[in-house]
N, C-alpha and C positions, 0 to 999 in steps of 0.2 A: 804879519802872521809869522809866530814861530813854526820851527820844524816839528813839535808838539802837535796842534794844531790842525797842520798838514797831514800829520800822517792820521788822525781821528778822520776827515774829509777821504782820502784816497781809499781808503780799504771800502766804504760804503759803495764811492763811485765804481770802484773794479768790482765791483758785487752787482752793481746796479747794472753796468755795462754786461759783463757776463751774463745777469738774467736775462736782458733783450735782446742780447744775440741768439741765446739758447731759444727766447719763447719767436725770436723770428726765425728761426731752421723747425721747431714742433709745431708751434700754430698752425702754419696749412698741412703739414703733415695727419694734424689732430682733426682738421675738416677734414681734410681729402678720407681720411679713413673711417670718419666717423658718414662722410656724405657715400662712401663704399658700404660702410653697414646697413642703410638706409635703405640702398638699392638691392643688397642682399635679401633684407629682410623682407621689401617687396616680393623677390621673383620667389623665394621660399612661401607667403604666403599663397601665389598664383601657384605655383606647382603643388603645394599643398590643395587648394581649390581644385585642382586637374584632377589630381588623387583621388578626388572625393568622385568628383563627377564620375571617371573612370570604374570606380568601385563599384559604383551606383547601377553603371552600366553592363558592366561585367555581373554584378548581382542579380537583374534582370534578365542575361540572358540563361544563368543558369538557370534560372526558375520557368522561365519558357522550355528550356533541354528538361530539366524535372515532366513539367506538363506534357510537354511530347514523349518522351519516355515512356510514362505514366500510363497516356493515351495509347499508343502503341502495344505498350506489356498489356490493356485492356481487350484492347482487340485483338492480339495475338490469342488470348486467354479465353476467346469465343463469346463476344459479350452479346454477340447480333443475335437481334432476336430469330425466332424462327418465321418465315411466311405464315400466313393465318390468315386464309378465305373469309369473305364477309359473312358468310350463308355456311354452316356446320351439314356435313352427311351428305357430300358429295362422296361419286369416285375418285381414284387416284386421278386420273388424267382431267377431272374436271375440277381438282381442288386446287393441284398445279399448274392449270392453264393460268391462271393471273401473275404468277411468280415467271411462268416459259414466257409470259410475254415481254414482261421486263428485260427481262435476256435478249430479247430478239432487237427490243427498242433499244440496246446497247449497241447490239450489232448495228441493226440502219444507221444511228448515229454518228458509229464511226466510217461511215461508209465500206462496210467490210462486205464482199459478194458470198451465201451460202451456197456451196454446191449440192448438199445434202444436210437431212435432220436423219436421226433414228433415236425410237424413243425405245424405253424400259421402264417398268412400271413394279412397282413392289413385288409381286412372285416374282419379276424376271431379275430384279436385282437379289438375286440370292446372298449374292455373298459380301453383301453389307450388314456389319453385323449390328449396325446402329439401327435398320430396318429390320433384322430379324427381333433382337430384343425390345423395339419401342414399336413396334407393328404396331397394335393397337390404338397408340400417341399421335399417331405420324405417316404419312404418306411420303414413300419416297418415287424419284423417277431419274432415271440416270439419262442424260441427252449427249447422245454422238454428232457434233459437227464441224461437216467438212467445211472447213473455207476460205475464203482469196481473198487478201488483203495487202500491202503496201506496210513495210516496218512499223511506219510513225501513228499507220491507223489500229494496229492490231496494237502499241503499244499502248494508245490512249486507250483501246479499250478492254484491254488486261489492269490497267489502272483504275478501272472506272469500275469493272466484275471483281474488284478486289475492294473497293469503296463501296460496294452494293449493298443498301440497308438490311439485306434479311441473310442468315445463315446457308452456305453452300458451300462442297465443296468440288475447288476444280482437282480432278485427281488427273489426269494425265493433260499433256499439251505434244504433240509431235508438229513441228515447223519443217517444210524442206521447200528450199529457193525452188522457183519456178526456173527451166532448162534453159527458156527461150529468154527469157528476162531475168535476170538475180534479183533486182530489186523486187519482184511479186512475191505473195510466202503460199505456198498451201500449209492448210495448216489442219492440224487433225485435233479436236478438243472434247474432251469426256468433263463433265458436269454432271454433277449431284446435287439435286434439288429438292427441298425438304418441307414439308406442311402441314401444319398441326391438322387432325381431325377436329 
């Protein structure tokens, strides 16, 4: 073979040798990055997935905070109904007896001790003025009670006279620890209780 020849041969081969050096340093270079895309595009899809579920979840709780909200601005807004005797064209204290007794069965429930009741009845409750202008509508009766209870009893049953189905209101509350024991309360409570004629 001439020098001709040779050099047609050589330049192909240094071309040839050059590509497979180059494609042997890219080639794993080209997996490794392309088997790192792979894995990327995995955990982007599961974190994507997350997202969702998250949103999902988050979306949910706001619409339950909606509905509580909702429920709450309802009943702030007086939505209970009023008491209403089975039997129409009693007196005040015999229309309210069925409403005073749910009260009282709050009490025993919470195991609270009464030291005293006092009642008031429409003339005595003068200066309500929901009773002067809806007299006719409505019997009212204001009930003062003394009474001994322990924190966690008098708390459930301030929760329970505040969840109580029929319209009332509690106007005043005075609490004072017992001398001899701080955990006892006396507790001094006015209630306003209402029922249609």
């Amino acid at each position: 073979m001439d020098n001709k020849q040779l050099q047609q041969f050589i330049l192909p081969i240094f071309l040839l040798v050059i590509a497979l050096i180059l494609a042997a340093i890219f080639i794993p270079k080209v997996f490794t990055n392309l088997g790192n895309y792979n894995s990327m595009s995995n955990d982007i899809k599961a974190k994507e997935e997350q997202l969702k579920q998250s949103q999902e979840a988050l979306d949910q709780m706001r619409s339950a905070e909606a509905a509580i909200n909702k429920k709450e601005n309802d009943a702030s807004a007086g939505d209970k109904p009023f008491y209403k005797p089975i039997m129409a064209g009693f007196d005040s204290e015999a229309a309210i007896a069925g409403e005073f007794s749910e009260i009282l069965q709050l009490v025993r429930a919470n195991q609270i001790k009464i030291r005293s009741i006092k009642y008031e009845y429409d003339k005595d409750v003068a200066d309500d003025v929901f009773a002067q202008n809806a007299a006719d509508k409505y019997n009212v009766a204001r009930l003062n009670i003394e009474m001994i209870a322990n924190y966690t009893n008098y708390d459930n049953f301030l929760k329970e006279l505040y969840k109580h189905e029929h319209f009332l209101d509690i106007q005043q509350i005075e609490i004072v620890p017992y001398k001899k024991n701080k955990k006892i309360l006396l507790i001094n409570c006015k209630i306003k209780l209402y029922a249609k004629k």
